[in-house]
C-alpha positions as a printed NumPy array, in Angstrom:
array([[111.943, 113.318, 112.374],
       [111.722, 110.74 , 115.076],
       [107.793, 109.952, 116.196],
       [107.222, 108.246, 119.346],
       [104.867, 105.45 , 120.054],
       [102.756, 107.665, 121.787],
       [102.419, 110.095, 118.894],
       [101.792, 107.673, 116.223],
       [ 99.014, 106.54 , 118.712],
       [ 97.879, 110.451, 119.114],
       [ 98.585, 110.362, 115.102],
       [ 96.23 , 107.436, 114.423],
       [ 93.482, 108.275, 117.087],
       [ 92.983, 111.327, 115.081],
       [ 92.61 , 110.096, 111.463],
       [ 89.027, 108.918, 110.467],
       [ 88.258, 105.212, 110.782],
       [ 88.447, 103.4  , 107.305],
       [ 85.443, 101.467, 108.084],
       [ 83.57 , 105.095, 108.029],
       [ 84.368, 105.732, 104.127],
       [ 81.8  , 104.69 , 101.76 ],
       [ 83.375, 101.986,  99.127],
       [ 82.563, 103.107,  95.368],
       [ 79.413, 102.554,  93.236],
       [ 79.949,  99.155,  91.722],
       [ 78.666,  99.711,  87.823],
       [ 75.396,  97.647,  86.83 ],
       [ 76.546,  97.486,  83.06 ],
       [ 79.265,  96.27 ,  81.126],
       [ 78.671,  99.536,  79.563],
       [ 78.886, 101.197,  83.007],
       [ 81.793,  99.325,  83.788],
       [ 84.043, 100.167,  80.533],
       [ 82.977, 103.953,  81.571],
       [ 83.85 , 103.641,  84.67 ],
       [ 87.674, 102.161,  83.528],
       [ 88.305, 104.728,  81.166],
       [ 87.59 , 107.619,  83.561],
       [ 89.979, 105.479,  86.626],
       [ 92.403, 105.06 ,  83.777],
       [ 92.468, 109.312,  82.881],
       [ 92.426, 110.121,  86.544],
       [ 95.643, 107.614,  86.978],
       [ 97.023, 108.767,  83.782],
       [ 96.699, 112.74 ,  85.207],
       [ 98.295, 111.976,  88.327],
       [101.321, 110.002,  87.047],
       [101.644, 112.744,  84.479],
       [102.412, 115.506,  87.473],
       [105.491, 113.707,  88.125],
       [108.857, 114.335,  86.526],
       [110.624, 111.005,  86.284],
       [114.093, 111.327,  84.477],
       [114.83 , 108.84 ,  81.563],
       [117.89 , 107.012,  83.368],
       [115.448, 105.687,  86.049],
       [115.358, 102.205,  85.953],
       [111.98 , 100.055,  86.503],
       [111.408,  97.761,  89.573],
       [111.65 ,  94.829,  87.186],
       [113.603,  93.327,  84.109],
       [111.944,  91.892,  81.333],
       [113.47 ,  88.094,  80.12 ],
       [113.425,  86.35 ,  76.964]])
């Protein structure tokens, strides 16, 4: 599928501004804060975990000794 400049323009015009979204609560605790991790850590770990990734994938990088 082949998009023109015009329609990525008509695309983009469309889509709400990122300035518009509202940036997160910043936690006022370090108590808050380790919360707040934990539950960004199980929504990450949920997501990744819809995926099937088959055992002979290889990662982006290489570990050296």
């Amino acid at each position: 599928m082949k998009l023109t400049r015009r329609q990525w323009a008509a695309a983009l015009a469309s889509a709400p501004p990122l300035a518009a979204q509202q940036p997160p609560a910043q936690p006022e605790t370090p108590a808050e804060e380790l919360k707040a991790a934990g539950e960004r850590l199980r929504r990450t770990t949920g997501t990744l975990s819809k995926f099937a990734v088959p055992m002979a994938a290889e990662p982006a990088f290489s570990f050296k000794v």
